[in-house]
C-alpha positions in Angstrom: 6.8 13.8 31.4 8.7 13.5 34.4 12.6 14.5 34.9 13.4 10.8 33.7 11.7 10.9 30.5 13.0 14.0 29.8 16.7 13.0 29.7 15.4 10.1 27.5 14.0 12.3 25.2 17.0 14.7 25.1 19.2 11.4 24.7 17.4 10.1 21.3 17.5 13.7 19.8 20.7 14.7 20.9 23.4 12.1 21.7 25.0 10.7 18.6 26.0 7.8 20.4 22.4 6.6 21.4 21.1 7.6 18.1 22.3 4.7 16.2 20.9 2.8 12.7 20.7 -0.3 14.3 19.0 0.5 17.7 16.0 1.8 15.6 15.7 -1.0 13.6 15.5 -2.9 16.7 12.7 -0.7 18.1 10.8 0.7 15.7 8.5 4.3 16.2 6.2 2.9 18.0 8.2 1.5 20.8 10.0 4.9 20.6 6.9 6.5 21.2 5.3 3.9 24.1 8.7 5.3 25.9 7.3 8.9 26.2 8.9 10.9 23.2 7.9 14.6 22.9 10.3 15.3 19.8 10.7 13.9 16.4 14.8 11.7 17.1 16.8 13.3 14.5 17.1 9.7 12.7 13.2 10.9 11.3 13.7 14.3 10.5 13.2 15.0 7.2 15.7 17.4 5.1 13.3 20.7 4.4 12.6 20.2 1.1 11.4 16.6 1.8 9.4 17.8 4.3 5.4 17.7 4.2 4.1 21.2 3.5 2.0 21.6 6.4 1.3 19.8 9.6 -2.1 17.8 9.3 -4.9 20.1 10.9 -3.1 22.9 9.0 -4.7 24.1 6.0 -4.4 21.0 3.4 -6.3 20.5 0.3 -9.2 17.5 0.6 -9.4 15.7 -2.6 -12.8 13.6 -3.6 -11.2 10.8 -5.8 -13.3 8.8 -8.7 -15.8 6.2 -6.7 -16.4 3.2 -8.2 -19.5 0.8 -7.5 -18.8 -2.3 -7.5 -22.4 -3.5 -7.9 -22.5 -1.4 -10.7 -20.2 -3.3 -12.3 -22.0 -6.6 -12.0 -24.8 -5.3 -13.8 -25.4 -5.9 -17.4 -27.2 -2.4 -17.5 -24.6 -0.1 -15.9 -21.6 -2.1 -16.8 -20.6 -0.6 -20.1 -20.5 3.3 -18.3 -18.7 1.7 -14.9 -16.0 0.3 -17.1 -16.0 4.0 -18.7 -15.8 5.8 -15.3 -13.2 2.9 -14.1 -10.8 3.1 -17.1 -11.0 7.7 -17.0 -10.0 7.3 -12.9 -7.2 4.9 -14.1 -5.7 7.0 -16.8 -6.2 10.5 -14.9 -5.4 9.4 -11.4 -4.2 6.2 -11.0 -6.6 5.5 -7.5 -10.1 5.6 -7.1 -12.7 4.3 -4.4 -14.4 1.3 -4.7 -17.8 1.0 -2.9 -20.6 -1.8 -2.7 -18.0 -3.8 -2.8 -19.2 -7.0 -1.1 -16.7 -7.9 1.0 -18.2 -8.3 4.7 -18.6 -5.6 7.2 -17.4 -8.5 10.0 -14.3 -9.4 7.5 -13.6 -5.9 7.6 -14.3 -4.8 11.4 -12.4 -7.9 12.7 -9.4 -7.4 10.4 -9.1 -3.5 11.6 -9.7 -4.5 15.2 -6.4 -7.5 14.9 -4.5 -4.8 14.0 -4.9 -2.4 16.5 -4.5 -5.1 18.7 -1.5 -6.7 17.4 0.0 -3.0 17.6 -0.6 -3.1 21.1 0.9 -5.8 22.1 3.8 -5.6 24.4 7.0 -4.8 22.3 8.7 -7.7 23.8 5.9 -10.5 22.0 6.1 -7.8 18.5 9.7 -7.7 18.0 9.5 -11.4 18.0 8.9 -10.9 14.7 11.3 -8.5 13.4 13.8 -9.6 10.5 16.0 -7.6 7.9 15.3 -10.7 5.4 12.1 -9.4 3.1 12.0 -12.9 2.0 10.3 -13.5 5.4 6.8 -14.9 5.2 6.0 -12.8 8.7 8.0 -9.3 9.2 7.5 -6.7 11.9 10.0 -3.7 10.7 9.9 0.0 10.6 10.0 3.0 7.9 10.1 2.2 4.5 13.5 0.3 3.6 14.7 0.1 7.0 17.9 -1.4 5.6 18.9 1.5 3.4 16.8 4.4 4.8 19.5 7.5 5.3 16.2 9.1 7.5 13.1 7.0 8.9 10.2 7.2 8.5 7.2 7.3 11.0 6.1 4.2 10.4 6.1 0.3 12.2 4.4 -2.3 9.5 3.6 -6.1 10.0 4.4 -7.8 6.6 2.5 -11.1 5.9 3.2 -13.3 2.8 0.3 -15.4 1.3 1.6 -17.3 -0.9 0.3 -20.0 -0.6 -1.5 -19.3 2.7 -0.7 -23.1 3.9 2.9 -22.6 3.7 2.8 -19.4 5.0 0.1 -18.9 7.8 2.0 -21.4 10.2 4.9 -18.2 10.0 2.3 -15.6 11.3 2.3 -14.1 14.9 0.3 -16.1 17.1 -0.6 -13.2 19.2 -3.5 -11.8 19.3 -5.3 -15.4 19.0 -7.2 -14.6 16.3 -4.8 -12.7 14.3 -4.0 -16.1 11.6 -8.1 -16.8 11.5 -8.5 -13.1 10.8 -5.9 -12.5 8.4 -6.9 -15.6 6.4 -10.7 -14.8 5.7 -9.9 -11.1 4.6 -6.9 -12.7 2.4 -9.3 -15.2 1.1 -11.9 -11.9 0.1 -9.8 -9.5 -0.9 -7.5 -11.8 -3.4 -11.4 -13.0 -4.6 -12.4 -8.7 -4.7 -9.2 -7.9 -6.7 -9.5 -11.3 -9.6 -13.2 -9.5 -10.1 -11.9 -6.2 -10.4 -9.1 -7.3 -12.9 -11.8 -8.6 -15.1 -12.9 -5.3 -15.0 -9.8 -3.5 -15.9 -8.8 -5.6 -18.5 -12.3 -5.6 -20.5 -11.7 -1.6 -19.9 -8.9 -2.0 -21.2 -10.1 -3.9 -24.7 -8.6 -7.3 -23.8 -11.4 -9.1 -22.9 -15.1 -9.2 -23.3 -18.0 -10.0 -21.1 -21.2 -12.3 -22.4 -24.5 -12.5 -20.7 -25.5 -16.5 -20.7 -29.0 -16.9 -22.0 -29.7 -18.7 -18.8 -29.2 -16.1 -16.2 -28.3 -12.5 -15.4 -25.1 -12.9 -13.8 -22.1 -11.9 -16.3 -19.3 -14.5 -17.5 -16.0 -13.0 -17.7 -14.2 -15.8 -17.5 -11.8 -15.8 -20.2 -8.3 -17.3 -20.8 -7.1 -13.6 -20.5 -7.3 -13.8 -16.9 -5.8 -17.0 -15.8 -2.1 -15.5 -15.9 -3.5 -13.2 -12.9 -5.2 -16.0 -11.0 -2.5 -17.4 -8.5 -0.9 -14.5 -8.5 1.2 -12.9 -5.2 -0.5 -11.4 -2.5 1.0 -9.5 0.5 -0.7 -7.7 3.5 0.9 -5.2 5.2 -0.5 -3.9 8.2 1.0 0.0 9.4 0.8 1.7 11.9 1.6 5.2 11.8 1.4 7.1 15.9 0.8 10.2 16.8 3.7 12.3 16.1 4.8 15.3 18.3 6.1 17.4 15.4 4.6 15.8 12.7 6.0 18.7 10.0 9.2 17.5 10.6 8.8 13.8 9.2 6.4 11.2 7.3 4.3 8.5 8.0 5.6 7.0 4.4 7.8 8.7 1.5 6.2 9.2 -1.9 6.5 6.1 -4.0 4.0 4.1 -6.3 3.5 0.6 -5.4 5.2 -2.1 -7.5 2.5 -4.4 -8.1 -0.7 -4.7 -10.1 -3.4 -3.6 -8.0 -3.4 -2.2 -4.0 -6.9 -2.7 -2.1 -6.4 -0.3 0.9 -8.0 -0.1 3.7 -8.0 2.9 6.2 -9.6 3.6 9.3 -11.4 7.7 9.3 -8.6 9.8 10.2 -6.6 11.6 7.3 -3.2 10.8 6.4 -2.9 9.6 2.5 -2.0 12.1 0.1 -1.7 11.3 -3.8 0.1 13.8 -6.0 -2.4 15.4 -8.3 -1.8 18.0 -11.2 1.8 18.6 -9.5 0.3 19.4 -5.8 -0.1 17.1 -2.6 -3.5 16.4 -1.7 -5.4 14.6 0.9 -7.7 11.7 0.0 -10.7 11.7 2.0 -11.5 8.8 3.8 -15.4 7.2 2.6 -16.4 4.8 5.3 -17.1 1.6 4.0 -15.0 1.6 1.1 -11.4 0.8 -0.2 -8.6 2.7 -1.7 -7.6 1.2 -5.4 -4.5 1.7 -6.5 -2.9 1.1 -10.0 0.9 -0.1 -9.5 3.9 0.0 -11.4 3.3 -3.4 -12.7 -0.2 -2.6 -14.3 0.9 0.5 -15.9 4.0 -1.7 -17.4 0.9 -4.2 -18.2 -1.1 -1.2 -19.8 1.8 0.0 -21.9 1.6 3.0 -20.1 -2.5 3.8 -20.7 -3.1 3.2 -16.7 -0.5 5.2 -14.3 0.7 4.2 -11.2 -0.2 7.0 -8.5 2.5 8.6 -6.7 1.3 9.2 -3.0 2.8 9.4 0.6 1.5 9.8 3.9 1.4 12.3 6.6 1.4 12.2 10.2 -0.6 14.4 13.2 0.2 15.4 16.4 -3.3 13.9 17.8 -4.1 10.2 16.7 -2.5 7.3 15.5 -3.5 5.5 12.3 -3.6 2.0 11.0 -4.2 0.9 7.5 -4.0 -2.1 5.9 -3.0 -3.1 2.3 -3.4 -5.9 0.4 -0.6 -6.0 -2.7 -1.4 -7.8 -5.6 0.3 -8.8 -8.6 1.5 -11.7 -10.7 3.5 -14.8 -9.5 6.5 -13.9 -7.8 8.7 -15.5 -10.8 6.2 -14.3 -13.8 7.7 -11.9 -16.4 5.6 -8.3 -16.6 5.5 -7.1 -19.8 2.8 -4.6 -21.8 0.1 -6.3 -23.5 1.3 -7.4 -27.1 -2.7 -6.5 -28.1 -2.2 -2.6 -26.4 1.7 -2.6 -28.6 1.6 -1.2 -32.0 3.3 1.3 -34.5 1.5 3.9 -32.9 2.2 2.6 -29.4 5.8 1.2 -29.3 7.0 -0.4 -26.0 7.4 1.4 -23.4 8.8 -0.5 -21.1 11.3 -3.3 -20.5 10.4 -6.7 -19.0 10.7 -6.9 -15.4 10.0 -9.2 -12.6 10.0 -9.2 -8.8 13.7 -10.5 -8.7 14.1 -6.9 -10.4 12.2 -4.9 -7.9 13.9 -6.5 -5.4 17.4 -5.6 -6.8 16.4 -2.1 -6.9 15.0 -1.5 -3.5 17.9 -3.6 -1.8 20.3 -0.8 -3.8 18.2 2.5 -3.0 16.4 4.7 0.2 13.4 6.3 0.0 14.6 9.6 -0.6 12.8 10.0 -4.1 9.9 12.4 -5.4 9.3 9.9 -8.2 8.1 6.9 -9.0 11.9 5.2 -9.6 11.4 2.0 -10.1 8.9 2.1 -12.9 10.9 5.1 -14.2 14.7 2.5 -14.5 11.7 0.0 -16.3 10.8 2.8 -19.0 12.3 2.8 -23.0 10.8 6.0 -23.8 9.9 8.9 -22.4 
C-alpha cells in the first residue's frame, strides 16, 4: 500500500470524525475493502467477549452435520428411515445437509457465478440499490441490522423479495444482465425443493401421511396439511463476506437463528459457518454439491418446540472472500404462526405465543445484533 492508502487506512481506524454510522452504511465492507484496508475500522471490532475464538486457519473444530438424501426420500423403500434420520437431525441440531437433491448443477453454477459478479460490480452501479427501508423488494446493505448495529459486521448482502416474483422481479438490479433470469429459475427451484421437503418434515412430524397410488411408484403427499405452506414468503439474500485483514477481531455475521420456517443455503468451498453445538462453536464443513438446511424460529414455534432452530454465526479469514446465498422461507408474510394444535396436549402445553412477521419486524427494528441467543424466538416463548 502506498503512502496514500496508508493515511486512509489510519483515517478509518483512527479519526472519530471520518468514522461515522452513516458513512458506512453508505459504503458497505466491501467498498471499504476495494479502497485498500489493512485493519479491521473500529466501527467492526468486536468487544472481546464477542469475539470469534480463533482466526479461521487457527485450530477450529470441523463438524460433519446429519446428511440427508433427498432421493432417499422419494422412495417408498427408504422413506420411512429418511424421515427417521430427518426428524433426529431436526431435534438434535436443528441443520443438516441435503444431498441428491435435484435441483440442477447449471441452476446452481449460474446462480453462484451472478453473485460473484454482481459483487464486483463497480460500487457506483451496487449502491444504486442501497435503502434503510427492509420493506424494499431489492436491498444492497451491510452487517446485520445496519440500522441499529452498535458494531458492524463483515458483511455486504443483496436482499431480493419474491413475492410474487411479477411484482417484484421488475425491482431487481439490472446489472449483471442475467442477474433477474438467474435469480428467477433458482427461486422457481428452490421454493419447489423446500414445499417437497416440508412434506417431509411434517409427515416426520406425525401430521401428515404419505400413500403409494396403485398406479405408480411415485409417492402422493399431497394433503390439505400442506396448502397453508404453499404460497408462502420467499427471500434470497445474497452475502458476501471479504477477506478480512484481522479477521479475530470481527464477524462475517453474529449468532442468531433465522426467523422463518426453513433456510436452503448455499455456500461456495471455503469455511466460514459455524453452528453452536453442545455449548461450543464449530465449523460446518462445506459438501460440494449440497445445501445447508436450516430449521427457523418459525418451525420450531410450528413444532411446539420438538424441532429447534440452530443458533450459528459466521467467521471471516484473512485469505479469501466468501459468497453464500440463502433462500428464506416461511409462511405468508401476514399468516399467524402458531404450534400445531395436533403436536399441543396436556403433556405438551403451548409453548409459544402466536406471532407473525409484523412481530419479527417490530423486534429487529428495536434491537442490534449483539446477542448470544436466539432472541426472538426466546420473547415468543410461554415456558421455559
Amino acid at each position: 500500500m502506498g503512502s496514500n492508502g496508508a493515511v486512509a487506512d489510519t483515517n478509518y481506524r483512527e479519526n472519530k470524525t471520518i468514522e461515522t454510522h452513516d458513512q458506512y452504511l453508505q459504503e458497505g465492507v466491501r467498498h471499504l475493502c476495494e479502497r485498500g484496508l489493512t485493519r479491521v475500522p473500529t466501527k467492526y471490532i468486536l468487544p472481546k467477549e464477542e469475539r470469534p475464538n480463533s482466526a479461521m486457519g487457527g485450530e477450529t473444530t470441523i463438524l460433519k452435520l446429519p446428511v440427508i438424501d433427498f432421493t432417499r426420500l422419494q422412495d417408498s423403500s427408504s422413506r420411512s428411515q429418511t424421515l427417521n434420520s430427518l426428524a433426529k437431525a431436526c431435534e438434535e441440531f436443528g441443520i443438516f445437509q441435503l444431498i441428491n437433491h435435484g435441483i440442477k448443477d447449471e441452476v446452481i453454477s449460474t446462480m453462484t457465478d451472478v453473485s460473484k459478479r454482481f459483487f464486483d460490480l463497480p460500487f457506483e452501479e451496487r449502491s444504486k440499490y442501497m435503502s434503510n427501508d427492509i420493506a424494499s423488494p431489492a436491498r444492497y446493505g451491510t452487517s446485520f441490522n445496519q440500522n441499529n448495529d452498535a458494531v458492524f459486521c463483515w458483511r455486504d448482502f443483496l436482499k431480493l423479495s419474491c413475492n410474487p416474483l411479477s411484482d417484484s422481479v421488475p425491482f431487481w438490479p439490472s446489472s449483471p444482465v442475467d442477474l433477474r433470469e438467474t435469480v428467477v429459475n433458482y427461486s422457481k427451484s428452490t421454493n419447489f425443493l423446500y414445499l417437497m421437503m416440508m412434506e417431509a418434515v411434517l409427515e416426520s412430524l406425525g401430521l401428515m401421511k404419505t400413500t403409494k397410488s396403485s398406479s405408480t411408484e411415485k409417492i402422493d403427499t399431497k394433503t390439505s396439511s400442506l396448502e397453508e405452506f404453499e404460497d408462502g414468503s420467499q427471500l434470497i439474500v445474497v452475502n458476501c463476506y471479504p477477506a478480512c485483514p484481522e479477521p479475530e477481531l470481527t464477524l462475517g455475521m453474529p449468532p442468531h437463528s433465522d426467523y422463518g420456517i426453513l433456510t436452503l443455503l448455499l455456500q461456495d468451498q471455503v469455511e466460514g459457518l459455524q453452528i453452536q453445538h453442545q455449548g461450543k462453536w464449530v465449523t460446518v464443513e462445506p459438501l460440494p454439491n449440497s445445501f445447508i438446511v436450516n430449521v427457523g424460529d418459525h418451525l420450531e414455534i410450528f413444532s411446539n418446540g420438538r424441532y429447534k432452530s440452530v443458533l450459528h454465526r459466521v467467521v471471516v479469514n484473512s485469505s479469501k472472500s466468501r459468497i453464500s446465498v440463502a433462500s428464506l422461507h416461511s409462511l405468508p408474510f401476514d399468516a399467524v404462526v402458531r404450534p400445531s394444535p395436533k403436536l399441543v396436549d396436556e403433556a405438551n402445553p403451548t409453548r409459544y405465543r402466536d406471532t407473525d412477521f409484523a412481530n419479527f419486524l417490530e423486534y429487529i427494528a428495536s434491537c442490534d445484533h449483539q446477542t448470544k441467543s436466539k432472541s426472538f424466538l426466546e420473547s415468543r416463548k410461554l415456558t421455559d
